[in-house]
C-alpha positions in Angstrom: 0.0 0.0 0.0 1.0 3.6 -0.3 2.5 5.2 2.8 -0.1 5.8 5.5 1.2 9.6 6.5 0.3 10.4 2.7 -3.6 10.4 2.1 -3.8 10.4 -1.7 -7.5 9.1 -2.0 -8.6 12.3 -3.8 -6.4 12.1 -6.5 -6.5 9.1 -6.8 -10.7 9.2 -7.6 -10.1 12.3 -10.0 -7.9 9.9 -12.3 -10.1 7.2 -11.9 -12.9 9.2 -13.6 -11.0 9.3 -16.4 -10.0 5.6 -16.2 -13.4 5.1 -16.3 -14.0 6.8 -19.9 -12.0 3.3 -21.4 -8.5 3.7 -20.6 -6.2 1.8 -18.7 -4.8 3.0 -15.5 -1.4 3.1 -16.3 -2.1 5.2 -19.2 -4.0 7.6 -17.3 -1.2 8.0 -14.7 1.5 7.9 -17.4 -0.1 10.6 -19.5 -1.2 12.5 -16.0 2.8 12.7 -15.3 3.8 13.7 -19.0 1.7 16.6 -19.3 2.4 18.1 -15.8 6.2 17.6 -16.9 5.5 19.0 -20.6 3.2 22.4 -19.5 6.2 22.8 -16.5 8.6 23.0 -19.7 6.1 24.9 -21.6 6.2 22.4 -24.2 3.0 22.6 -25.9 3.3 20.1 -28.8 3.4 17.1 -27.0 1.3 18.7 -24.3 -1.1 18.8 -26.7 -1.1 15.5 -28.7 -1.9 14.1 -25.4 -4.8 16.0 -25.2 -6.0 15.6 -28.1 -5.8 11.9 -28.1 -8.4 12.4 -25.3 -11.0 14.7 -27.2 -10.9 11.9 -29.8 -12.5 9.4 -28.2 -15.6 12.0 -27.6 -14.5 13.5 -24.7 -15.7 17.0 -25.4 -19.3 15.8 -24.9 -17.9 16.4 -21.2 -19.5 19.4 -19.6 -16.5 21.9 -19.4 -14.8 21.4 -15.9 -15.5 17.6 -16.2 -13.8 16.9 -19.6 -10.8 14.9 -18.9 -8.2 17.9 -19.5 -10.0 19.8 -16.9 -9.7 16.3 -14.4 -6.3 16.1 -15.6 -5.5 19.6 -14.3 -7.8 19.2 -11.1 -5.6 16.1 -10.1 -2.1 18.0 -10.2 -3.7 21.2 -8.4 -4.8 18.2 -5.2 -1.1 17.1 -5.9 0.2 20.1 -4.7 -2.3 20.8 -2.3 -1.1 17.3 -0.8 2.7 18.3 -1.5 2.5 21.9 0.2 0.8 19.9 3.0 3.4 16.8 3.7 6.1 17.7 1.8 6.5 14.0 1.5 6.6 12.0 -1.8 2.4 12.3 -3.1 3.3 11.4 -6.5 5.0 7.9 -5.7 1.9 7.5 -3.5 -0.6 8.0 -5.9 1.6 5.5 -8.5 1.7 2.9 -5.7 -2.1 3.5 -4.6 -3.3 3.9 -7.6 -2.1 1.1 -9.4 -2.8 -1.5 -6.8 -5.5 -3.2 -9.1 -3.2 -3.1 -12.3 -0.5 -5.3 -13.3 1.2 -2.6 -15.4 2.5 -0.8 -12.7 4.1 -3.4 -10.3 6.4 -1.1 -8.2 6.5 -0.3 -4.6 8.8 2.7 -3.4 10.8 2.5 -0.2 9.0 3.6 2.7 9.1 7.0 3.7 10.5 6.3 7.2 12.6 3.9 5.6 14.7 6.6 3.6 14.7 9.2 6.8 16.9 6.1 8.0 19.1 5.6 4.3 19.6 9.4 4.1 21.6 9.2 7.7 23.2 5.9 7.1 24.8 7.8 3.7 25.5 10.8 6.2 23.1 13.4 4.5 23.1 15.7 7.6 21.2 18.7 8.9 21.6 22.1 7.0 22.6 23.3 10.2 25.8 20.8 10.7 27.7 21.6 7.6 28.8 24.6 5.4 29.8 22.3 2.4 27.2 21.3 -0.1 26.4 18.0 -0.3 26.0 15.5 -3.3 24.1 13.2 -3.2 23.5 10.0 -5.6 20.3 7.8 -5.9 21.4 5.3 -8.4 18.0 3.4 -8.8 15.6 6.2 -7.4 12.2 5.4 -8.2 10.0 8.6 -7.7 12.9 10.2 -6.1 11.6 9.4 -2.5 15.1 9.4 -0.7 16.6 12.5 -2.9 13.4 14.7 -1.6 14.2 13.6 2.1 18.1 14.7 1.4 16.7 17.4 0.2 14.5 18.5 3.3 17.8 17.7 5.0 19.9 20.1 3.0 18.3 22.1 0.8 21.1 23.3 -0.9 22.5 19.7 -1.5 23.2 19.0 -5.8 20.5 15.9 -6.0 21.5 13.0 -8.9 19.1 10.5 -9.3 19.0 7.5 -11.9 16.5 5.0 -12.7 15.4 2.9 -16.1 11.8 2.9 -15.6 11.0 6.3 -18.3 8.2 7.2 -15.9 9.9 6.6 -12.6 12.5 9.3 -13.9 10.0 12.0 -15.1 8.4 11.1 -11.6 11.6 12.3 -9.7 12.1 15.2 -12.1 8.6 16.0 -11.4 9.1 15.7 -7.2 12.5 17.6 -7.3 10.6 20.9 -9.5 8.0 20.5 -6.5 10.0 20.5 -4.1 12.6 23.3 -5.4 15.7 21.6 -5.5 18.8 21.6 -7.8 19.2 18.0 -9.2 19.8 16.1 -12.4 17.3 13.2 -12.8 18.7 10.5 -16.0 16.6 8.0 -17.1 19.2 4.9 -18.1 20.4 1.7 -16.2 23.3 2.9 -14.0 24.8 -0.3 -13.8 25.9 0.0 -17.5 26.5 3.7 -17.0 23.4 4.5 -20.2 22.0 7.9 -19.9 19.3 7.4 -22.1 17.5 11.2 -21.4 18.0 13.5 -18.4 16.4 16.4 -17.0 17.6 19.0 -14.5 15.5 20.7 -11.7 16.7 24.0 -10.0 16.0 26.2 -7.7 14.7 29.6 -7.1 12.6 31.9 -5.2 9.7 32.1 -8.1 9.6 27.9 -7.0 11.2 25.0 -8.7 11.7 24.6 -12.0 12.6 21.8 -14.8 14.1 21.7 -18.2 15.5 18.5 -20.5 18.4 18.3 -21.6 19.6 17.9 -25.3 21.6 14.8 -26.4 24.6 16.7 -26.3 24.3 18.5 -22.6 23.2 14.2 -21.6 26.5 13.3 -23.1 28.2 16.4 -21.2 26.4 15.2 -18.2 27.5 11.4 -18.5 31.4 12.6 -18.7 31.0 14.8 -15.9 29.3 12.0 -13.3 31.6 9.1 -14.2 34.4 11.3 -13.6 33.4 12.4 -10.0 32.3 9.2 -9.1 36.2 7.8 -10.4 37.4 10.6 -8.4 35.7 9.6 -5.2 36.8 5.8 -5.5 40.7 6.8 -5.7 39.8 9.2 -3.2 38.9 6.9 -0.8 41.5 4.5 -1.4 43.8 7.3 -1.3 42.6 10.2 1.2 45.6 12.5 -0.2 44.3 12.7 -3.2 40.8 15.0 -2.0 42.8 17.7 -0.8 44.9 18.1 -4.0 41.3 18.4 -6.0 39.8 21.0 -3.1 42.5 23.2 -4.7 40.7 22.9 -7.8 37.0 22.7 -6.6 35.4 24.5 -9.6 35.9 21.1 -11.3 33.1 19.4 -9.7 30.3 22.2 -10.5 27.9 20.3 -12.9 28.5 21.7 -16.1 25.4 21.9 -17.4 23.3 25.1 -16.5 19.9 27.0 -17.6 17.9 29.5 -16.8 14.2 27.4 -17.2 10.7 29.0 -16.0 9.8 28.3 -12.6 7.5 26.3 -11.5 4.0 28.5 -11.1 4.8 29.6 -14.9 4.1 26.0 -15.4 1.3 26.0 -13.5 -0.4 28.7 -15.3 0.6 27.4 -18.5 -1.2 24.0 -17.5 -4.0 25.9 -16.7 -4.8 27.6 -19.8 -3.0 25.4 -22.5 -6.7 24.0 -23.0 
Protein backbone atom coordinates (compact mmCIF):
# COMPACT_ATOMS: atom_id res chain seq x y z
CA UNK A 1 0.00 0.00 0.00
CA UNK A 2 1.03 3.63 -0.32
CA UNK A 3 2.53 5.21 2.85
CA UNK A 4 -0.07 5.78 5.45
CA UNK A 5 1.19 9.59 6.46
CA UNK A 6 0.28 10.39 2.65
CA UNK A 7 -3.64 10.38 2.14
CA UNK A 8 -3.79 10.43 -1.67
CA UNK A 9 -7.55 9.13 -1.96
CA UNK A 10 -8.59 12.33 -3.75
CA UNK A 11 -6.41 12.13 -6.53
CA UNK A 12 -6.51 9.11 -6.77
CA UNK A 13 -10.73 9.20 -7.58
CA UNK A 14 -10.13 12.30 -10.00
CA UNK A 15 -7.94 9.93 -12.34
CA UNK A 16 -10.12 7.17 -11.94
CA UNK A 17 -12.94 9.19 -13.58
CA UNK A 18 -10.98 9.27 -16.39
CA UNK A 19 -9.95 5.61 -16.20
CA UNK A 20 -13.38 5.05 -16.28
CA UNK A 21 -13.97 6.82 -19.86
CA UNK A 22 -11.96 3.29 -21.41
CA UNK A 23 -8.54 3.67 -20.62
CA UNK A 24 -6.22 1.83 -18.71
CA UNK A 25 -4.82 2.97 -15.50
CA UNK A 26 -1.44 3.12 -16.28
CA UNK A 27 -2.08 5.22 -19.23
CA UNK A 28 -4.02 7.63 -17.30
CA UNK A 29 -1.25 8.02 -14.72
CA UNK A 30 1.47 7.95 -17.37
CA UNK A 31 -0.14 10.56 -19.54
CA UNK A 32 -1.16 12.46 -16.01
CA UNK A 33 2.83 12.73 -15.29
CA UNK A 34 3.83 13.66 -19.00
CA UNK A 35 1.69 16.62 -19.25
CA UNK A 36 2.39 18.13 -15.80
CA UNK A 37 6.20 17.62 -16.91
CA UNK A 38 5.47 18.98 -20.57
CA UNK A 39 3.18 22.45 -19.46
CA UNK A 40 6.20 22.84 -16.53
CA UNK A 41 8.56 23.04 -19.70
CA UNK A 42 6.14 24.95 -21.58
CA UNK A 43 6.17 22.36 -24.20
CA UNK A 44 3.00 22.63 -25.95
CA UNK A 45 3.35 20.10 -28.85
CA UNK A 46 3.36 17.09 -27.02
CA UNK A 47 1.27 18.65 -24.28
CA UNK A 48 -1.13 18.76 -26.74
CA UNK A 49 -1.08 15.51 -28.71
CA UNK A 50 -1.93 14.12 -25.41
CA UNK A 51 -4.82 16.04 -25.23
CA UNK A 52 -5.95 15.57 -28.14
CA UNK A 53 -5.84 11.85 -28.06
CA UNK A 54 -8.38 12.40 -25.25
CA UNK A 55 -10.97 14.70 -27.24
CA UNK A 56 -10.87 11.92 -29.78
CA UNK A 57 -12.47 9.36 -28.22
CA UNK A 58 -15.63 12.00 -27.63
CA UNK A 59 -14.46 13.45 -24.66
CA UNK A 60 -15.74 16.99 -25.37
CA UNK A 61 -19.33 15.75 -24.86
CA UNK A 62 -17.89 16.43 -21.15
CA UNK A 63 -19.54 19.38 -19.62
CA UNK A 64 -16.51 21.92 -19.37
CA UNK A 65 -14.79 21.38 -15.92
CA UNK A 66 -15.46 17.64 -16.20
CA UNK A 67 -13.82 16.91 -19.60
CA UNK A 68 -10.76 14.94 -18.91
CA UNK A 69 -8.24 17.87 -19.47
CA UNK A 70 -9.98 19.82 -16.91
CA UNK A 71 -9.71 16.27 -14.36
CA UNK A 72 -6.29 16.06 -15.60
CA UNK A 73 -5.50 19.63 -14.30
CA UNK A 74 -7.77 19.23 -11.07
CA UNK A 75 -5.61 16.08 -10.13
CA UNK A 76 -2.14 18.01 -10.20
CA UNK A 77 -3.67 21.17 -8.39
CA UNK A 78 -4.79 18.17 -5.19
CA UNK A 79 -1.07 17.06 -5.95
CA UNK A 80 0.16 20.13 -4.75
CA UNK A 81 -2.27 20.80 -2.26
CA UNK A 82 -1.11 17.32 -0.76
CA UNK A 83 2.70 18.35 -1.46
CA UNK A 84 2.53 21.89 0.18
CA UNK A 85 0.78 19.93 2.99
CA UNK A 86 3.40 16.75 3.66
CA UNK A 87 6.09 17.72 1.85
CA UNK A 88 6.54 14.00 1.49
CA UNK A 89 6.59 12.00 -1.78
CA UNK A 90 2.41 12.31 -3.08
CA UNK A 91 3.25 11.41 -6.54
CA UNK A 92 4.95 7.94 -5.69
CA UNK A 93 1.89 7.51 -3.47
CA UNK A 94 -0.57 7.97 -5.92
CA UNK A 95 1.57 5.53 -8.45
CA UNK A 96 1.65 2.90 -5.67
CA UNK A 97 -2.05 3.45 -4.57
CA UNK A 98 -3.32 3.91 -7.63
CA UNK A 99 -2.06 1.15 -9.38
CA UNK A 100 -2.82 -1.54 -6.82
CA UNK A 101 -5.46 -3.21 -9.13
CA UNK A 102 -3.19 -3.05 -12.27
CA UNK A 103 -0.45 -5.26 -13.32
CA UNK A 104 1.19 -2.65 -15.35
CA UNK A 105 2.45 -0.83 -12.65
CA UNK A 106 4.13 -3.38 -10.33
CA UNK A 107 6.37 -1.07 -8.23
CA UNK A 108 6.45 -0.25 -4.64
CA UNK A 109 8.80 2.67 -3.45
CA UNK A 110 10.80 2.53 -0.24
CA UNK A 111 8.97 3.56 2.73
CA UNK A 112 9.10 7.00 3.71
CA UNK A 113 10.54 6.29 7.20
CA UNK A 114 12.64 3.92 5.62
CA UNK A 115 14.66 6.57 3.64
CA UNK A 116 14.67 9.17 6.77
CA UNK A 117 16.90 6.11 8.03
CA UNK A 118 19.09 5.60 4.31
CA UNK A 119 19.56 9.39 4.14
CA UNK A 120 21.60 9.22 7.65
CA UNK A 121 23.23 5.87 7.12
CA UNK A 122 24.82 7.80 3.66
CA UNK A 123 25.54 10.76 6.17
CA UNK A 124 23.10 13.45 4.46
CA UNK A 125 23.13 15.68 7.65
CA UNK A 126 21.15 18.68 8.91
CA UNK A 127 21.57 22.11 7.04
CA UNK A 128 22.56 23.30 10.21
CA UNK A 129 25.77 20.85 10.69
CA UNK A 130 27.74 21.62 7.61
CA UNK A 131 28.84 24.59 5.42
CA UNK A 132 29.78 22.27 2.35
CA UNK A 133 27.23 21.35 -0.12
CA UNK A 134 26.44 18.00 -0.28
CA UNK A 135 26.02 15.46 -3.27
CA UNK A 136 24.06 13.16 -3.23
CA UNK A 137 23.45 10.01 -5.61
CA UNK A 138 20.34 7.77 -5.94
CA UNK A 139 21.42 5.28 -8.44
CA UNK A 140 18.01 3.36 -8.76
CA UNK A 141 15.60 6.16 -7.43
CA UNK A 142 12.21 5.43 -8.22
CA UNK A 143 9.96 8.57 -7.69
CA UNK A 144 12.87 10.24 -6.13
CA UNK A 145 11.64 9.37 -2.49
CA UNK A 146 15.08 9.43 -0.73
CA UNK A 147 16.58 12.54 -2.88
CA UNK A 148 13.37 14.68 -1.57
CA UNK A 149 14.21 13.58 2.15
CA UNK A 150 18.06 14.66 1.38
CA UNK A 151 16.67 17.41 0.18
CA UNK A 152 14.53 18.54 3.28
CA UNK A 153 17.82 17.70 5.01
CA UNK A 154 19.88 20.06 2.96
CA UNK A 155 18.28 22.12 0.80
CA UNK A 156 21.12 23.26 -0.94
CA UNK A 157 22.45 19.65 -1.54
CA UNK A 158 23.22 19.01 -5.83
CA UNK A 159 20.54 15.86 -6.03
CA UNK A 160 21.52 13.04 -8.94
CA UNK A 161 19.08 10.47 -9.27
CA UNK A 162 19.00 7.50 -11.90
CA UNK A 163 16.46 5.04 -12.68
CA UNK A 164 15.41 2.85 -16.14
CA UNK A 165 11.85 2.88 -15.64
CA UNK A 166 11.02 6.29 -18.29
CA UNK A 167 8.18 7.15 -15.87
CA UNK A 168 9.86 6.56 -12.60
CA UNK A 169 12.47 9.27 -13.88
CA UNK A 170 9.98 11.96 -15.06
CA UNK A 171 8.37 11.09 -11.58
CA UNK A 172 11.56 12.30 -9.73
CA UNK A 173 12.14 15.20 -12.13
CA UNK A 174 8.64 16.02 -11.36
CA UNK A 175 9.07 15.74 -7.20
CA UNK A 176 12.51 17.65 -7.34
CA UNK A 177 10.65 20.88 -9.50
CA UNK A 178 8.03 20.46 -6.50
CA UNK A 179 9.99 20.54 -4.06
CA UNK A 180 12.60 23.26 -5.38
CA UNK A 181 15.72 21.62 -5.48
CA UNK A 182 18.79 21.60 -7.81
CA UNK A 183 19.22 17.97 -9.22
CA UNK A 184 19.77 16.15 -12.42
CA UNK A 185 17.32 13.24 -12.82
CA UNK A 186 18.66 10.51 -16.01
CA UNK A 187 16.61 7.96 -17.14
CA UNK A 188 19.22 4.94 -18.08
CA UNK A 189 20.43 1.74 -16.17
CA UNK A 190 23.33 2.89 -13.98
CA UNK A 191 24.78 -0.27 -13.77
CA UNK A 192 25.94 -0.04 -17.46
CA UNK A 193 26.52 3.73 -17.04
CA UNK A 194 23.44 4.47 -20.18
CA UNK A 195 21.99 7.89 -19.91
CA UNK A 196 19.29 7.44 -22.07
CA UNK A 197 17.54 11.25 -21.38
CA UNK A 198 18.04 13.46 -18.44
CA UNK A 199 16.43 16.43 -17.04
CA UNK A 200 17.60 18.96 -14.55
CA UNK A 201 15.48 20.71 -11.73
CA UNK A 202 16.69 24.04 -10.01
CA UNK A 203 15.97 26.20 -7.69
CA UNK A 204 14.66 29.64 -7.10
CA UNK A 205 12.65 31.90 -5.15
CA UNK A 206 9.72 32.06 -8.12
CA UNK A 207 9.63 27.92 -7.05
CA UNK A 208 11.24 25.05 -8.70
CA UNK A 209 11.72 24.64 -12.05
CA UNK A 210 12.60 21.80 -14.82
CA UNK A 211 14.05 21.66 -18.21
CA UNK A 212 15.52 18.54 -20.45
CA UNK A 213 18.43 18.35 -21.59
CA UNK A 214 19.58 17.86 -25.33
CA UNK A 215 21.57 14.83 -26.39
CA UNK A 216 24.56 16.70 -26.26
CA UNK A 217 24.25 18.48 -22.65
CA UNK A 218 23.21 14.16 -21.60
CA UNK A 219 26.51 13.33 -23.07
CA UNK A 220 28.24 16.44 -21.23
CA UNK A 221 26.37 15.24 -18.18
CA UNK A 222 27.55 11.43 -18.46
CA UNK A 223 31.43 12.56 -18.73
CA UNK A 224 30.99 14.78 -15.87
CA UNK A 225 29.33 12.04 -13.31
CA UNK A 226 31.57 9.09 -14.17
CA UNK A 227 34.39 11.33 -13.61
CA UNK A 228 33.44 12.40 -10.03
CA UNK A 229 32.28 9.20 -9.10
CA UNK A 230 36.24 7.78 -10.35
CA UNK A 231 37.41 10.58 -8.41
CA UNK A 232 35.67 9.55 -5.23
CA UNK A 233 36.83 5.77 -5.54
CA UNK A 234 40.67 6.83 -5.72
CA UNK A 235 39.75 9.16 -3.16
CA UNK A 236 38.85 6.89 -0.82
CA UNK A 237 41.54 4.55 -1.40
CA UNK A 238 43.84 7.28 -1.30
CA UNK A 239 42.61 10.21 1.21
CA UNK A 240 45.61 12.46 -0.22
CA UNK A 241 44.26 12.72 -3.22
CA UNK A 242 40.78 14.97 -1.97
CA UNK A 243 42.85 17.69 -0.78
CA UNK A 244 44.94 18.12 -3.99
CA UNK A 245 41.27 18.44 -5.96
CA UNK A 246 39.79 21.03 -3.11
CA UNK A 247 42.45 23.20 -4.69
CA UNK A 248 40.72 22.89 -7.79
CA UNK A 249 36.97 22.67 -6.62
CA UNK A 250 35.45 24.52 -9.56
CA UNK A 251 35.91 21.07 -11.28
CA UNK A 252 33.11 19.36 -9.73
CA UNK A 253 30.31 22.15 -10.50
CA UNK A 254 27.92 20.25 -12.85
CA UNK A 255 28.49 21.70 -16.09
CA UNK A 256 25.40 21.89 -17.36
CA UNK A 257 23.29 25.10 -16.52
CA UNK A 258 19.92 27.01 -17.56
CA UNK A 259 17.90 29.48 -16.80
CA UNK A 260 14.22 27.36 -17.22
CA UNK A 261 10.67 28.98 -16.04
CA UNK A 262 9.79 28.31 -12.58
CA UNK A 263 7.47 26.28 -11.48
CA UNK A 264 3.99 28.52 -11.08
CA UNK A 265 4.82 29.56 -14.88
CA UNK A 266 4.07 26.05 -15.37
CA UNK A 267 1.25 26.02 -13.50
CA UNK A 268 -0.35 28.68 -15.34
CA UNK A 269 0.57 27.37 -18.52
CA UNK A 270 -1.20 24.05 -17.49
CA UNK A 271 -4.04 25.89 -16.68
CA UNK A 272 -4.84 27.61 -19.78
CA UNK A 273 -2.96 25.43 -22.53
CA UNK A 274 -6.75 24.00 -23.02
Amino acid sequence: MASLQVDVDEIVETLERIRQRGHSAHTVFRDWVNLMLFALQDRDDPYLEIVDDYRERGDMDHPEGQQSVDLFSKAFGQLQERMAATNADVLGAVYEEYGMSSDAFGQHFTPHTVCEMMAEIAGVVDEDDTDDRQTVLDPACGSGRMLLVAGRKQPDALLFGQDKDPLCARMTALNCCFLNLDAYVIQGDSLTVEFQRAWQTSYSAMGGSVRELDDEEVSELREWVTDAFENTVEEDNDPSLEQQRNAGSEDRIAPVTASVPSEQAGLDAFKSSD
